[in-house]
C-alpha positions in Angstrom: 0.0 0.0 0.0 1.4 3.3 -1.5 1.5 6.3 1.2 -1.7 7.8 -0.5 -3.5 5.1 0.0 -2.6 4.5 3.5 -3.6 8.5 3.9 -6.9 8.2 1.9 -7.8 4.7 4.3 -6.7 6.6 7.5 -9.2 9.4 6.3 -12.3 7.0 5.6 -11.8 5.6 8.7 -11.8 9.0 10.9 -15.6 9.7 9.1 -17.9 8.4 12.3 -15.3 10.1 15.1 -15.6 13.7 12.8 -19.2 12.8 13.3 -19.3 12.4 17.0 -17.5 15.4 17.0 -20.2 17.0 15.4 -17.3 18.5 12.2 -19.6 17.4 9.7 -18.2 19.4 7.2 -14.8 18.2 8.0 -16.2 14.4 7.9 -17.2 14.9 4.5 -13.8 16.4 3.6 -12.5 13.3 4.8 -14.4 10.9 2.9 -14.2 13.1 -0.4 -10.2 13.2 -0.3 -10.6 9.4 0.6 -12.3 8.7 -2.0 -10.0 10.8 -4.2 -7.2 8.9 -3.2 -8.5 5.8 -3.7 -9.1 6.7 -6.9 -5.6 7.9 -7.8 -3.9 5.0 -7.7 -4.3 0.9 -8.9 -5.4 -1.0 -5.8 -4.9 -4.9 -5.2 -7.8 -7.0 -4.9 -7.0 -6.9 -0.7 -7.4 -3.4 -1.1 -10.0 -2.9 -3.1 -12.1 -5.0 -0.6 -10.9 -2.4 2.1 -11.5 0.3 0.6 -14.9 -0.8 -0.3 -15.7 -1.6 3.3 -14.6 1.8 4.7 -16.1 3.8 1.7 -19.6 2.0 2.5 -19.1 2.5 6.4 -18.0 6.3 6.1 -20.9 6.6 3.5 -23.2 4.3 5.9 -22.4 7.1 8.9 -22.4 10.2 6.9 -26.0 9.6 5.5 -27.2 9.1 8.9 -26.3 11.9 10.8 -29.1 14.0 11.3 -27.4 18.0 10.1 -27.3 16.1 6.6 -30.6 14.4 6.7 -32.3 17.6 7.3 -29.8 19.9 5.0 -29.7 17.0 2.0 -33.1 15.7 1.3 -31.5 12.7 -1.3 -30.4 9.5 0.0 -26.8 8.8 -1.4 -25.9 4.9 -2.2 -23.1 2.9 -2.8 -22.1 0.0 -5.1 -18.7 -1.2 -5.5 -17.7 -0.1 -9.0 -19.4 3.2 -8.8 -16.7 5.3 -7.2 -16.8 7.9 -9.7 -20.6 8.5 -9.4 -20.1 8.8 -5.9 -17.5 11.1 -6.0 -19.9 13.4 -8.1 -22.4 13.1 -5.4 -20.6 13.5 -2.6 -19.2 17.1 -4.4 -22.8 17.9 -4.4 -22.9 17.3 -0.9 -20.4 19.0 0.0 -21.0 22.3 -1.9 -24.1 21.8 0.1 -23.4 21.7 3.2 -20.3 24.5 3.6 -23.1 26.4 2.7 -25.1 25.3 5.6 -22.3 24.5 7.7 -19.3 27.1 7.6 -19.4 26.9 11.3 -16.3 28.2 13.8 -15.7 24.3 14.7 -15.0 23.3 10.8 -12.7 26.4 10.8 -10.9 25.7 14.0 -10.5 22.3 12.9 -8.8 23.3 9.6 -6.3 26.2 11.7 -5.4 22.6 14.0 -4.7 20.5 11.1 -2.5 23.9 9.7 -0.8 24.5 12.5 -0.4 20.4 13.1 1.8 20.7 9.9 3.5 23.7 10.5 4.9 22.2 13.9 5.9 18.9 11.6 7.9 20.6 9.0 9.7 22.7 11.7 10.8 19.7 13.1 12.2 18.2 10.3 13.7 21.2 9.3 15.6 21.0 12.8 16.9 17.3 11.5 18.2 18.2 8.7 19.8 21.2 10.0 20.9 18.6 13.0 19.5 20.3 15.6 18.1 17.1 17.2 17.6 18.0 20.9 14.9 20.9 18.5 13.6 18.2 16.7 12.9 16.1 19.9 11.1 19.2 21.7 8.5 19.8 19.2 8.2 15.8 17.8 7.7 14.9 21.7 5.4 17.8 22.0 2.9 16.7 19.1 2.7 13.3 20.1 1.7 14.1 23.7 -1.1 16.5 22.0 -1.8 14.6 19.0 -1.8 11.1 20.6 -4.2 9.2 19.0 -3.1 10.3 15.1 -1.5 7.6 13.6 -0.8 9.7 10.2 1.8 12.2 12.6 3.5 9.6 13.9 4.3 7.5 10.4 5.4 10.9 9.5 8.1 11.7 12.2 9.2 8.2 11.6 9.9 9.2 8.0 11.5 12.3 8.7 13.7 10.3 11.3 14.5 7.8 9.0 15.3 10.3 6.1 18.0 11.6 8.7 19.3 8.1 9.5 18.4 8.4 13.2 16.8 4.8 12.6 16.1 3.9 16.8 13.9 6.9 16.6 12.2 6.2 13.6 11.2 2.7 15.1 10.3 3.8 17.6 7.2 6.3 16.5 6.6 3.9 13.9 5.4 1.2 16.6 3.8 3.3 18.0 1.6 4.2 14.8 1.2 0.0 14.9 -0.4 0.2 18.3 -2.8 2.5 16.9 -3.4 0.6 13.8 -2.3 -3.0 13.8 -4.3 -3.7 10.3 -2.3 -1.3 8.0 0.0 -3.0 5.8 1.7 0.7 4.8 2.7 0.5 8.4 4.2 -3.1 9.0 5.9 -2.6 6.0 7.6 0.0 7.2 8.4 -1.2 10.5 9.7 -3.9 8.9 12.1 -2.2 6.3 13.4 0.4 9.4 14.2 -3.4 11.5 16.1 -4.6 8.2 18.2 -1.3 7.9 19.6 -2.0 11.8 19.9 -5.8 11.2 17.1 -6.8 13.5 15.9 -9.4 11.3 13.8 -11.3 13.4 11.6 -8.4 14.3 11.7 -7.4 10.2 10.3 -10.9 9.2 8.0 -10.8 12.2 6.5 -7.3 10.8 6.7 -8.3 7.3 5.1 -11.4 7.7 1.8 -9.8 9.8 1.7 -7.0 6.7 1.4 -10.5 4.1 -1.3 -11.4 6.0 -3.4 -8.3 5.4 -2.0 -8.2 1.6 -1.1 -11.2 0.3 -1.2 -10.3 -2.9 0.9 -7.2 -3.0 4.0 -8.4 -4.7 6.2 -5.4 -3.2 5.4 -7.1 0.4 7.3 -9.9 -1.0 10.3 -8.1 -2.6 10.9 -6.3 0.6 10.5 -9.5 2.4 13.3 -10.9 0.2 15.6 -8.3 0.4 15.8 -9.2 4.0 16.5 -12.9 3.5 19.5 -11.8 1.6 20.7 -9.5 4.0 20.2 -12.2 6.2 21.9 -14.7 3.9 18.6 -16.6 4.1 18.8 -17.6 0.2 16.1 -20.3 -0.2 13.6 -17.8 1.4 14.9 -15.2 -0.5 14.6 -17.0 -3.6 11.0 -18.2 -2.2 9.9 -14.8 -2.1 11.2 -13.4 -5.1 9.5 -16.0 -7.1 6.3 -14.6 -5.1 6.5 -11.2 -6.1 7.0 -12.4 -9.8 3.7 -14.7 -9.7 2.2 -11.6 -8.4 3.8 -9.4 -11.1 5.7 -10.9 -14.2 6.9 -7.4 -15.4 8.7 -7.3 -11.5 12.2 -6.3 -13.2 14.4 -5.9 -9.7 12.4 -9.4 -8.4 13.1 -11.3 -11.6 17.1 -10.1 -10.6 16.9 -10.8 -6.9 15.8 -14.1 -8.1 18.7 -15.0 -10.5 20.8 -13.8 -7.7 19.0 -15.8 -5.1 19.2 -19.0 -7.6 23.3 -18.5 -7.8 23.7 -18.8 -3.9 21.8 -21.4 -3.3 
């Protein structure tokens, strides 16, 4: 799962707690970008079911809550394969209701998300300017307020890992698995940061629980075999090459890690 889909999946599922929130307007900006994003970019058939799920869920709660029942007098469906149609509609839902809605709580929920990033780019300005202690300060700081957002922490993972500070980066990325054990984007991740300091066990562990959720996702399995070969584990390695090139033919740096794979065993 590419990061845009693990953004636009994070999104679908925040729909209902917008809702409880009462930021309906926001909760329909959230299933309108994640139905964007699911949109932009080929899904496997794992997450095409997913996505599906979450879109009729978000769709499920949206069309229930009582502002947009009494604002929008049509009842908006959804059938798998009609995404575009009901991106259309939910656009004419939205124009709707910022009309209706352009309350302070949508507006103060947009200057939080703002200021959310601005904190985020600061600190990884600090990294690359190697001002860690910085970096800490204001990384520590938006976790404690932010707790609960999974999407924050994959990021200062990222912007760790871009900086080679790789203890830190696993660390807020395991956190982010805590809050969402069922995203492969995350796993995957965790997995590749435990390969890079040669803890493979924990790597295969993580990569292994991310195959579960997407078996058919033949980069799961490339990853997975660059491991083995770090690891020197060559019949696994060759085991998951010729996995990712079932999955995908085409595979070009599988179909090499295969023939390299072959060579050592």
């Amino acid at each position: 799962m590419s990061k845009v889909l693990f953004d636009a999946r994070r999104k679908l599922s925040q729909v209902n707690s917008l809702l409880r929130q009462d930021h309906v307007t926001n909760a329909i900006e959230f299933l309108q970008s994640g139905l964007k994003g699911m949109l932009s970019e080929p899904l496997l058939k794992s997450e095409r079911r997913e996505f599906e799920r979450l879109l009729d869920e978000a769709l499920r709660n949206i069309m229930s809550n009582q502002k947009i029942k009494h604002t929008f007098q049509l009842q908006i469906l959804y059938q798998p394969g009609s995404e575009h149609k009901l991106q259309e509609d939910i656009a004419l839902l939205a124009e709707l209701m910022e009309t209706e809605e352009a309350d302070d709580a949508a507006i103060s929920f947009q200057h939080q998300e703002e200021e959310k990033q601005h904190r985020l780019d600061e600190g990884e300005q600090a990294l690359v300017a190697k001002n860690e202690d910085r970096a800490n300060i204001l990384f520590n700081s938006l976790t404690k307020e932010y707790e609960h957002d999974v999407l924050l922490l994959v990021n200062i993972a990222e912007a760790y890992e871009k900086t080679a500070h790789l203890d830190e980066a696993i660390n807020f990325m395991e956190k982010a698995v805590l809050l969402d054990a069922d995203s492969a984007y995350i796993l995957n991740k965790c997995a590749i940061l435990h390969r890079k300091k040669r803890d493979f066990a924990s790597a295969e562990k993580f990569f292994n629980d991310a195959m579960k959720i997407t078996p058919d996702d033949p980069h799961l399995y490339f990853n997975c075999g660059r491991l083995y070969a770090d690891w020197e584990k060559w019949t696994k390695a060759h085991a998951s090459a010729q996995k990712a090139l079932e999955l995908q033919p085409d595979f070009n740096e599988a179909r090499l890690m295969y023939e390299y794979a072959q060579k050592r065993l």
